[in-house]
PLY file of the C-alpha trace (Angstrom):
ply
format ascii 1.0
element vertex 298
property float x
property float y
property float z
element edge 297
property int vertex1
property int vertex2
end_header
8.35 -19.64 -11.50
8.81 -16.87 -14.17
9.57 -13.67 -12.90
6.56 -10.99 -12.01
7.76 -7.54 -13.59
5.47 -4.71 -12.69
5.02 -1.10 -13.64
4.12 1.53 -10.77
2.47 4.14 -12.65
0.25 7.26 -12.55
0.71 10.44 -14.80
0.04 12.87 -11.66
2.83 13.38 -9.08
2.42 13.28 -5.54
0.36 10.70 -5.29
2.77 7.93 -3.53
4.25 5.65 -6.03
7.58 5.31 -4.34
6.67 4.94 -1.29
4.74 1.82 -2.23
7.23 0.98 -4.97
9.63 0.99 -2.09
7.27 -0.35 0.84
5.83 -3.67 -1.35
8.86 -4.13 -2.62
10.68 -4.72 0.78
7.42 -6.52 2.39
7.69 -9.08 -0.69
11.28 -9.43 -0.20
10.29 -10.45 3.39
7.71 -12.28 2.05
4.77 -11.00 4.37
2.89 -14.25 6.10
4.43 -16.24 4.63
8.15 -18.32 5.53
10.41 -17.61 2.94
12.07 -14.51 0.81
11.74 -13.39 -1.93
14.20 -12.21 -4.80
13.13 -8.98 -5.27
14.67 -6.01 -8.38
13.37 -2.26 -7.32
14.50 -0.52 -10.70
14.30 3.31 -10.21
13.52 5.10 -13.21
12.28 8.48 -11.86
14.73 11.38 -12.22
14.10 12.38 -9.26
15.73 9.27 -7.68
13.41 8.85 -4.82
13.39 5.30 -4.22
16.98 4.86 -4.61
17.70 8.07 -1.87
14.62 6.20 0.14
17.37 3.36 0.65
20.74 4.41 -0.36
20.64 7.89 1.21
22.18 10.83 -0.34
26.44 10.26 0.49
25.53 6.20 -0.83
23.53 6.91 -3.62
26.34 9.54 -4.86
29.07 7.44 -4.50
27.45 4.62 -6.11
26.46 6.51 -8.94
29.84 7.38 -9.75
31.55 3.90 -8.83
29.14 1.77 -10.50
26.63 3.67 -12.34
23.34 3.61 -12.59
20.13 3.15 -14.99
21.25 6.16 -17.09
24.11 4.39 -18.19
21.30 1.55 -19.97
19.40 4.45 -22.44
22.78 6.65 -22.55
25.10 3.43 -24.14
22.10 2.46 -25.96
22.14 6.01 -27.60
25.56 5.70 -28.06
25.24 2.44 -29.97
26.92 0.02 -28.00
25.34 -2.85 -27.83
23.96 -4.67 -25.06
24.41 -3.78 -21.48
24.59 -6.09 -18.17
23.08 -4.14 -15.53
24.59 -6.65 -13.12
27.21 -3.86 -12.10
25.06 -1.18 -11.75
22.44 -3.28 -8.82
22.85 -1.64 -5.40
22.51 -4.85 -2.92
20.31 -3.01 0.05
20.35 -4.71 3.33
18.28 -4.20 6.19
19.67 -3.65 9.68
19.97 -6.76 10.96
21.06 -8.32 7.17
17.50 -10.37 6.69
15.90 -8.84 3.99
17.35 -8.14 0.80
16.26 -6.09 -2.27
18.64 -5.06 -5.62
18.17 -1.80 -6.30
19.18 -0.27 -9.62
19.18 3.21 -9.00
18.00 6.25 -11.02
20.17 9.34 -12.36
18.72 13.44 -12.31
19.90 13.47 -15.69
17.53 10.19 -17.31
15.35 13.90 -17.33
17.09 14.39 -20.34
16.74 10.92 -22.07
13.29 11.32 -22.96
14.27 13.93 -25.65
17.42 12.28 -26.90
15.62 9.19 -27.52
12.62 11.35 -29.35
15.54 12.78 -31.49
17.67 9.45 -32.28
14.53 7.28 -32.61
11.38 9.87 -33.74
8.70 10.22 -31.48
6.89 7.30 -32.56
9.68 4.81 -32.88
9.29 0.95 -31.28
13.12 0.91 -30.75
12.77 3.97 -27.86
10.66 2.04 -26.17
12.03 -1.34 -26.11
15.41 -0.11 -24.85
15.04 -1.73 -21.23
12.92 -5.10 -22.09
16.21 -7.19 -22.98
18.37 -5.81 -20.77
15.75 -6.65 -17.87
14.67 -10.18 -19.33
18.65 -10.72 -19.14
19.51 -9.62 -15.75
16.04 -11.41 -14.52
17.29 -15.01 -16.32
20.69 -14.32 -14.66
20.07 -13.48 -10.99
16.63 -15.19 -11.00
14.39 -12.57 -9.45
11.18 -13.86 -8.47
9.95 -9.67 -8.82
10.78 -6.96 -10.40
9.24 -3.39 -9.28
9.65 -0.31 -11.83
9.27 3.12 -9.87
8.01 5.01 -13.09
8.15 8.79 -13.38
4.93 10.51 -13.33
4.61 10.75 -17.00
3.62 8.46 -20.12
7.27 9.28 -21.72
9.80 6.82 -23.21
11.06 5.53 -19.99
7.55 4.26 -18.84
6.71 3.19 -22.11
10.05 0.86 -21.42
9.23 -0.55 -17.90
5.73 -1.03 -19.23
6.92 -3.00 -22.33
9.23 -4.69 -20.10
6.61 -5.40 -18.12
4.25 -8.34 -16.76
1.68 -6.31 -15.22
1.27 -2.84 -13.83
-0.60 -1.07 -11.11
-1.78 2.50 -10.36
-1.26 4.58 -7.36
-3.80 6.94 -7.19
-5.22 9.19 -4.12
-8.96 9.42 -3.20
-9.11 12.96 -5.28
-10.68 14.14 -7.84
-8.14 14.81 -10.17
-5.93 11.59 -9.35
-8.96 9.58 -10.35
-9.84 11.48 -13.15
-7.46 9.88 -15.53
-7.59 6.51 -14.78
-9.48 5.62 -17.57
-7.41 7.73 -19.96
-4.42 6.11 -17.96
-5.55 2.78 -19.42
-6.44 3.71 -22.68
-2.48 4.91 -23.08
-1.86 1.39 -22.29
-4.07 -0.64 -24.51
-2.87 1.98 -27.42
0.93 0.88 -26.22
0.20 -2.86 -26.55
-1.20 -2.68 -29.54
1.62 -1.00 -31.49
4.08 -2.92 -29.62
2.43 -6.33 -30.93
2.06 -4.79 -34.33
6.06 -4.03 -34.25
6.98 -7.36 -33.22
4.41 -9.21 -35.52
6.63 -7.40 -38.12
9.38 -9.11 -36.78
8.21 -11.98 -36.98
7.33 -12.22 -33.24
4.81 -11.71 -31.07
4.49 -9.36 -27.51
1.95 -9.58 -24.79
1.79 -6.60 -23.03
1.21 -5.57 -19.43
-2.21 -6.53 -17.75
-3.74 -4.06 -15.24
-3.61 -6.06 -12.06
-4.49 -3.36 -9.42
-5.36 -0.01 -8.21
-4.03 1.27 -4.95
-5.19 3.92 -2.84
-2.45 5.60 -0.97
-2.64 8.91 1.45
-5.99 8.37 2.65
-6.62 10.81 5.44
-7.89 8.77 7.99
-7.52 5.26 9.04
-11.05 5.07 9.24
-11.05 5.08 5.54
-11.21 9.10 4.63
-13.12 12.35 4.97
-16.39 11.89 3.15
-15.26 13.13 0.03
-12.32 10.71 -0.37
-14.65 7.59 1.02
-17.59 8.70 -1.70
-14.35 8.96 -4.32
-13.36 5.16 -3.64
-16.79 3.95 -3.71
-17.41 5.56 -6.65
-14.58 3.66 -7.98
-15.43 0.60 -6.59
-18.92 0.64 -7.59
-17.26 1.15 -11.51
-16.56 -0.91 -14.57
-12.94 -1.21 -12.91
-13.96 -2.03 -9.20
-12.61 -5.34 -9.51
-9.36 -3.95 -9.99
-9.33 -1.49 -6.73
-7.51 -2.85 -3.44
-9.43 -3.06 -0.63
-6.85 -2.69 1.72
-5.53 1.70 1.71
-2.97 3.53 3.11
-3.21 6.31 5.25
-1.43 9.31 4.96
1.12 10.47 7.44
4.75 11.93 7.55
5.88 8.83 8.96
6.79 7.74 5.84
8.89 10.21 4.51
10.30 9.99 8.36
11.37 5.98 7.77
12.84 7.16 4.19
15.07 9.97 6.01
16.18 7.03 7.64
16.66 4.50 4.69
14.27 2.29 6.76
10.88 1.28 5.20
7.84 1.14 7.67
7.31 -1.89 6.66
10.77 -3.19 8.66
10.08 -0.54 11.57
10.45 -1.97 15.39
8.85 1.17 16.81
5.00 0.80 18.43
3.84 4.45 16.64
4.78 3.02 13.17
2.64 -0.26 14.12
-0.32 1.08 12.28
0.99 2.14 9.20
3.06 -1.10 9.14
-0.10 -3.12 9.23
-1.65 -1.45 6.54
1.57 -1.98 3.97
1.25 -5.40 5.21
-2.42 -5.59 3.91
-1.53 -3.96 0.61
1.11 -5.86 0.13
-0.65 -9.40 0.76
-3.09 -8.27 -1.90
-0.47 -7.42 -3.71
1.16 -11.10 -3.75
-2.16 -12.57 -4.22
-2.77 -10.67 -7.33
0.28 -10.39 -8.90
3.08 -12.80 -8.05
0 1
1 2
2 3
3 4
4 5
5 6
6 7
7 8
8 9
9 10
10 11
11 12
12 13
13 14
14 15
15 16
16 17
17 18
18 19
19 20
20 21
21 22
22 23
23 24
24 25
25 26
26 27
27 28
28 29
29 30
30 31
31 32
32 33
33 34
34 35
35 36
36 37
37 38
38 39
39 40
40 41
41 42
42 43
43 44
44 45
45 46
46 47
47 48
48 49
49 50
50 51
51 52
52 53
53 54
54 55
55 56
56 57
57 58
58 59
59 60
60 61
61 62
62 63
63 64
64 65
65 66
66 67
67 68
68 69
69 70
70 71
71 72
72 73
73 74
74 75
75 76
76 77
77 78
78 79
79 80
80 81
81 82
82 83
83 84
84 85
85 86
86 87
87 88
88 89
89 90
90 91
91 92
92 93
93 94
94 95
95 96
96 97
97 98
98 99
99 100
100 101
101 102
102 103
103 104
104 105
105 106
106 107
107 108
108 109
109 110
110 111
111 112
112 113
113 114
114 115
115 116
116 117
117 118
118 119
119 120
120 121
121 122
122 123
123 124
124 125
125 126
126 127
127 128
128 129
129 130
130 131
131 132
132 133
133 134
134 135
135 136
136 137
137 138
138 139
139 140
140 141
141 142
142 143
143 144
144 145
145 146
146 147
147 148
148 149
149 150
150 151
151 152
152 153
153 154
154 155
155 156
156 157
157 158
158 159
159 160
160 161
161 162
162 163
163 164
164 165
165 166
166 167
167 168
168 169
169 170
170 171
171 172
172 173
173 174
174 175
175 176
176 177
177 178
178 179
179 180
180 181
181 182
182 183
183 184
184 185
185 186
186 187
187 188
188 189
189 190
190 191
191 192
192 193
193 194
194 195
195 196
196 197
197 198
198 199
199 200
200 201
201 202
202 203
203 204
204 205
205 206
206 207
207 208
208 209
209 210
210 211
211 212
212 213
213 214
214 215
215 216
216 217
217 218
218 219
219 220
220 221
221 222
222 223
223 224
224 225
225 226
226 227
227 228
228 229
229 230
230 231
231 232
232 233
233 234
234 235
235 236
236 237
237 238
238 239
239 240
240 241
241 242
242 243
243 244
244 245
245 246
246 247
247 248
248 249
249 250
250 251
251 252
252 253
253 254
254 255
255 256
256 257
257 258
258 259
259 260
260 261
261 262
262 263
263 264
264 265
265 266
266 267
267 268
268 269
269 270
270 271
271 272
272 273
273 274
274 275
275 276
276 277
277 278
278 279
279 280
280 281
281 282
282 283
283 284
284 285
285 286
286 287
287 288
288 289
289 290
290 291
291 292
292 293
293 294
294 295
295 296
296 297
């Protein structure tokens, strides 16, 4: 089957993507309920390098980075002009303990930070070619290592680099806590989007091509303060959402929020994998999210 390639996004920080970037993408890999793996890409393009320090680790992730390389090395050879890149060198192959689950990782750099305005100088601010950097590179390493999924960890921003996992993109979801302010922009969030598509189809009708763009296919709520759902606020938040023109879109299955997570990424162990009986809870929950997930995306 053609490869899923989906875009984590939300323009506030803080509000979980990489932990479910990470989290889905190793309970696909696993293939939750059902009996056989998946071939699963996590590309990290946050410059903050969370999900690749979520499995890698600091020491790993460095030396990597300077062995091999990383996603940097895509938009910085691309500025250089070139030519085409194979990002086959640059996948991290992360294992779990017991060497059952697999997912390729190509990690993030600190210093893709200062892409965004390198590609607004070589390319203009408005300029197709910035945002189309990652879309062959991806189709070529999907076609030649036949991933079944490919995850984008966006930054929390509507800069060049999402604009390329979203081009390069199938589908995309938003991460979004039961706030205020993180549901605030949703709409605005998709209205970025449509605008995206449509200039991207114009450019390759140009061409003489054509471009689909990416299809909202979900919206997650993640750090929910209870299990039972949320305070009152957060639960009258969600139904609020739910009872909107997007409802169909929101997950029913939520994840609370706890500092178990960010405990099982010290470790460069998702929850998802965990043995231990006070992660059991949390585990089930990515395990809900995730089979939504596969239902409505892959």
């Amino acid at each position: 089957m053609p490869a899923s390639r989906v875009s984590f996004i939300n323009y506030k920080g803080g509000v979980g993507k990489t932990t479910l970037a990470v989290e889905i993408a190793t309970a696909v890999a696993a293939w939750v309920r059902k009996p056989r793996p998946v071939r699963v890409l996590l590309c990290d393009l946050d410059p903050q390098s969370n999900a690749s320090l979520y499995l890698m680790g600091a020491d790993k992730w460095d030396r990597w980075v300077n062995d091999h390389g990383s996603v940097l090395d895509l938009f910085e050879k691309r500025l250089g002009q070139e030519g085409d890149v194979d990002l086959c060198p640059l996948i991290y192959p992360w294992r779990d303990d017991y060497g059952r689950v697999r997912i390729d990782l190509l990690p993030s750099h600190p210093r893709l930070m200062l892409i965004e305005a390198r590609l607004a100088a070589r390319f203009g601010p408005d300029n197709m070619q910035a945002a189309l950097i990652l879309d062959k590179a991806i189709k070529q390493v999907v076609q030649k290592e036949a991933y079944e999924l490919v995850i984008f960890d966006c930054p929390p921003n509507l800069g060049f680099v999402t604009q390329n996992a979203l081009a390069a993109s199938s589908s995309y979801v938003i991460i979004a806590m039961p706030e205020f302010l993180s549901t605030l922009g949703i709409e605005t969030l998709l209205g970025f989007v449509e605008e995206y598509n449509r200039k991207w189809k114009e450019h390759a009708q140009q061409l003489g091509g054509d471009f689909t763009g990416p299809e909202l296919k979900g919206i997650i709520f993640n750090r929910v303060r209870y299990l039972t759902g949320g305070t009152r606020s957060q639960e009258a938040i969600m139904e609020r959402v739910r009872q909107g023109k997007l409802g169909h879109y929101v997950f029913k299955s939520v994840i609370s929020e706890t500092d178990r997570f960010p405990q099982r990424a010290e470790l460069n162990a998702p929850i998802v994998l965990s043995p231990y009986a006070r992660d059991e809870s949390y585990k089930e929950q990515v395990e809900e999210v995730a089979w939504e997930f596969i239902e409505k995306v892959i």
